[in-house]
N, C-alpha and C positions, 0 to 999 in steps of 0.2 A: 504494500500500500504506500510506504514511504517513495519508493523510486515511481510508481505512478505519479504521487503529489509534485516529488520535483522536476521528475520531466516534465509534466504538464508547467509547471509554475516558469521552467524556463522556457517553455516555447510562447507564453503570454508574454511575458519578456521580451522575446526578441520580436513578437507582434507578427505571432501565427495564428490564426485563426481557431478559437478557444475549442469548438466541436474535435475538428483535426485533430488539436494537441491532447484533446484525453482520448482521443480512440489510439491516437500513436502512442503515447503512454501507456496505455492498458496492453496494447498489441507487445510493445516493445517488450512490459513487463514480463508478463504471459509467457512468452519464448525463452526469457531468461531463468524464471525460473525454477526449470529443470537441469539448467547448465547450475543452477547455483546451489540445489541440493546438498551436494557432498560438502561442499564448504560450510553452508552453515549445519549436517548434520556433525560436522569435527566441532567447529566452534559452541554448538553445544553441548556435546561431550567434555571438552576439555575445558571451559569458562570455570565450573566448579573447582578446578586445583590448579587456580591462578590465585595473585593476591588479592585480585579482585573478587572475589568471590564471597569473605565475610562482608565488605562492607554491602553486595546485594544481597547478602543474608542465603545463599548457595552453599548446599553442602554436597562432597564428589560421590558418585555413586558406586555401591556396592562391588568390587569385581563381580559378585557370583551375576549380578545381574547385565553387566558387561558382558560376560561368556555368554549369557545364554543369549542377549541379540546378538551377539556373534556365530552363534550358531545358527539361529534362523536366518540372518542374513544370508549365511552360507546354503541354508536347505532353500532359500527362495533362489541363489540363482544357480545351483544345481538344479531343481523344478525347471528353471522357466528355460534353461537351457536344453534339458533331455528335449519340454514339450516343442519347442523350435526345432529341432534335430525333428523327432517323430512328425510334425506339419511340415516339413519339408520337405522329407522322404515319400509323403504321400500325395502331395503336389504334384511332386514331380514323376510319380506313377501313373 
C-alpha cells in the first residue's frame, strides 16, 4: 500500500494525470510484489534478533518452529515440483 501511495503521490507531482497514476501504481505495485516476497519473508524472520527488536517489543522465534516451516517449505516445493513434472508428461502425450 505504501509504494502505491508514493508512486501515485509522485506522479501528481510531476503532473500526470491522477486516474493514470493510481492505476500505474497499483499495476506497478501488483507485479512487484511477488518479486518482493523473499525479501520481506527474511526481513521478517530475522527483525526479531536485531537490536531493534526490544524496542518494537519483538521476541525471535522458536527454532522448533523454524524447522518445521522449513520443512513445509521444502514439502510444498517438492509437491509442486513432482505435480509440474506429472502435467507435463501428460501434455505432452
Amino acid at each position: 500500500m505504501t509504494l502505491v501511495v508514493l508512486i501515485c503521490v509522485a506522479n501528481v507531482y510531476l503532473q500526470r494525470p491522477v486516474l493514470e497514476s493510481f492505476l500505474f501504481s497499483l499495476a506497478l505495485a501488483m507485479g512487484l510484489t511477488p518479486q518482493l516476497l523473499p525479501a520481506i519473508a527474511m526481513i521478517t524472520l530475522l527483525l526479531p534478533c536485531t537490536p531493534l527488536a526490544p524496542v518494537l517489543g519483538f521476541q525471535p522465534l522458536p527454532i522448533e518452529f523454524l524447522l518445521v516451516l522449513a520443512a513445509i517449505v521444502g514439502l510444498y516445493i517438492f509437491s509442486a515440483e513432482n505435480v509440474k513434472r506429472i502435467f507435463y508428461q501428460h501434455v505432452q502425450s
